[in-house]
C-alpha positions as CSV (number, residue, x, y, z in Angstrom):
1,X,8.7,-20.0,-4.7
2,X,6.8,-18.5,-7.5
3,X,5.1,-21.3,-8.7
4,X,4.2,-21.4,-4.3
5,X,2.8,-18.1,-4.8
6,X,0.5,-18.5,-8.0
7,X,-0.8,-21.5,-6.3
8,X,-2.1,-18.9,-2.9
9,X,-3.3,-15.7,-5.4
10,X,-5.3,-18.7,-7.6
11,X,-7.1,-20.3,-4.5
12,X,-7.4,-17.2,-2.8
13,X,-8.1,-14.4,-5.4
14,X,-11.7,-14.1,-5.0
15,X,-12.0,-13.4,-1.1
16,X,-10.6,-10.2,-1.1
17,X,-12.2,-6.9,-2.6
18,X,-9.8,-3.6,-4.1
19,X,-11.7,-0.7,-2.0
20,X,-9.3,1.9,-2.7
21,X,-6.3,3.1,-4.9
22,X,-4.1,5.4,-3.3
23,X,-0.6,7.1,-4.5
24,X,2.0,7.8,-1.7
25,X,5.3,9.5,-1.8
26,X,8.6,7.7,-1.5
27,X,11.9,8.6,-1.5
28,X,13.2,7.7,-5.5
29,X,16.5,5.7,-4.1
30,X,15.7,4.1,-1.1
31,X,12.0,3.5,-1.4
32,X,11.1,4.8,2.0
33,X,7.9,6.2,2.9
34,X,9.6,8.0,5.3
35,X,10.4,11.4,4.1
36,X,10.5,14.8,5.1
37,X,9.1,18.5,3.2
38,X,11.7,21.3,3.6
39,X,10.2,24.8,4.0
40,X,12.8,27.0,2.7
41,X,15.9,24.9,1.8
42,X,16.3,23.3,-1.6
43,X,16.2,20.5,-2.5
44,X,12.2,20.5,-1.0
45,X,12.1,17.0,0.1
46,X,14.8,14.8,2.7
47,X,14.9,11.4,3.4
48,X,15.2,10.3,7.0
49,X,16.3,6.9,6.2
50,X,18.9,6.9,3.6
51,X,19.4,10.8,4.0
52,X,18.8,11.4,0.2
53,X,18.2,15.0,-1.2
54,X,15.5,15.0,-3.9
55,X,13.3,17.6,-5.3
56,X,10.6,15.4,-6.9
57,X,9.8,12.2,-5.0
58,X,8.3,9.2,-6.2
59,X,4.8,8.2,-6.5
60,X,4.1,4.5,-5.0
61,X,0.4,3.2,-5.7
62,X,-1.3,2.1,-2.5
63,X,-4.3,-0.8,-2.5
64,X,-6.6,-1.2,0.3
65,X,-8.6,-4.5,0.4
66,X,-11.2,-5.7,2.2
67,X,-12.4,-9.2,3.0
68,X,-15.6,-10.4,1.1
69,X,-18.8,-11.5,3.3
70,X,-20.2,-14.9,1.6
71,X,-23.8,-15.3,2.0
72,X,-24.5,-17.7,4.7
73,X,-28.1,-16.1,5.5
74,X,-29.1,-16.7,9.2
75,X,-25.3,-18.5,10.2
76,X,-23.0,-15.6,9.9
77,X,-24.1,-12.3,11.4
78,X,-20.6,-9.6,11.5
79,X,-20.7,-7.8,14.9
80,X,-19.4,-4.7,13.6
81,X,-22.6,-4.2,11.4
């Protein structure tokens, strides 16, 4: 399966650009994204999913990608532009 995988990122790696780096917060057990700021009670933070109590969640780094035009002059024209 890894070996599967080396073969896609190797064949594939260049048609994809890193636009953006972003950090998230998750909660530090489950993973989830989905958590939940307290205002007054302690600990500050809840997850919905597990239901974990947590005063400092975790930070989860976040890529967006976008796909690379290639230059194919007068052939490809990209109807969102």
């Amino acid at each position: 399966m890894i070996k599967e995988e080396n073969e896609f990122i190797k064949r594939h790696h260049n048609k994809f650009l890193q636009v953006t780096q972003d950090f998230i917060e998750v909660c530090p057990k489950c993973k989830s994204i989905n958590i939940s700021t307290r205002q007054r009670k302690i600990p500050k933070y809840r997850c919905q999913d597990c239901k974990n109590e947590f005063d400092d969640p975790k930070a989860k780094i976040v890529y967006t990608t976008k796909k690379q035009k290639h230059d194919y002059g007068q052939q490809y024209s990209n109807p969102d532009e």
